[in-house]
N, C-alpha and C positions, 0 to 999 in steps of 0.2 A: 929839134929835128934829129932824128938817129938817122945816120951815118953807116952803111956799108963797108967797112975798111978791110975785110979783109974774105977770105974763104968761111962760107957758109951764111945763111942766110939770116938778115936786119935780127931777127926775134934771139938771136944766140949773144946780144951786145946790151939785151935788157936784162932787169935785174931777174932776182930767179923768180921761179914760180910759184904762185901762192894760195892758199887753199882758201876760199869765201865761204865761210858757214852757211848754210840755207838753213836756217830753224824748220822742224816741225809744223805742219798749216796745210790752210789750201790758199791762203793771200797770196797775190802778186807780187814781186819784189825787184826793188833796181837792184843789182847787186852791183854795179860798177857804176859812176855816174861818169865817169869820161874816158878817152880815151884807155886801150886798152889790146891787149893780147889775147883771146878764147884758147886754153891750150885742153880743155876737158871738162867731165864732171866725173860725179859717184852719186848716185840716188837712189833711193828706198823711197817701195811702196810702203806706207808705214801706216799697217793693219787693212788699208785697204787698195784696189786699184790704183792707180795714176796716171795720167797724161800729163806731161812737160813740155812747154814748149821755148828756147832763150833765144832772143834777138837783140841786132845789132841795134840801139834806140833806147829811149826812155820810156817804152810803154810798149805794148802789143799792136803796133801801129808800122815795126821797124822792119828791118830784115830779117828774116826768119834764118838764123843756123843750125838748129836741131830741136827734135821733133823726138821725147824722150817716153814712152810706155811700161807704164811698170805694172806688172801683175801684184798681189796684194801680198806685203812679204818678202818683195823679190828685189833684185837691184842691177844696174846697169851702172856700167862704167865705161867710161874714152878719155886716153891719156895720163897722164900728164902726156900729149906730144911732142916731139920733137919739133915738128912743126906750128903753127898757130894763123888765129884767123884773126885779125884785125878788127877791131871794133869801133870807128871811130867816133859812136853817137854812145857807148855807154855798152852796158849789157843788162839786158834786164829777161823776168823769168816770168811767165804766165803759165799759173796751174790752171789748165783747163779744165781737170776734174781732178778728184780725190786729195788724198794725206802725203805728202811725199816731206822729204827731209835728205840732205846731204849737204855736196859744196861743188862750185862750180871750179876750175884752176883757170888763173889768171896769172897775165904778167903785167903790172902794171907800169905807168910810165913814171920817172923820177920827176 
């Protein structure tokens, strides 16, 4: 269990943050299978459209945290945060359509 001790917020007490490769595809992918910190992504439409979509969960089944659109070419990015969102079933990533490629940021637990 982490521990509060002192000024500023739980996520500033875990280790740093760290970058998940997302390969290339349009497959689904866990990219975290447990517990865990959402602190961002980077992703590329990569040659064509994309829609992205990563939840809290093992599957497209979970809680939905973002909802990622990428023109064909184009890229979007959030954070690394100072802030983060809690994940406590996993993080995983549903290509709803197209090519896309990046990494999600993470802080995972020790």
């Amino acid at each position: 269990m982490v521990e509060d001790t002192g000024p500023g917020p739980v996520a500033d007490y875990l280790p740093h943050v760290v970058a998940v490769p997302v390969p290339a595809g349009t497959a689904d992918t866990l990219l975290v299978s447990g517990g865990c910190f959402f602190n961002g992504y980077s992703f590329l439409g990569n040659g064509v459209a994309a829609v992205i979509e990563l939840y809290d969960g093992q599957d497209a089944t979970g809680t939905l945290l973002a909802v990622v659109s990428l023109a064909s070419g184009a890229t979007d990015h959030m954070g690394p945060a100072s802030k983060a969102v809690f994940c406590r079933n996993g993080l995983f990533m549903h290509r709803v359509s197209g090519n896309s490629k990046g990494a999600a940021y993470v802080q995972l637990f020790p």
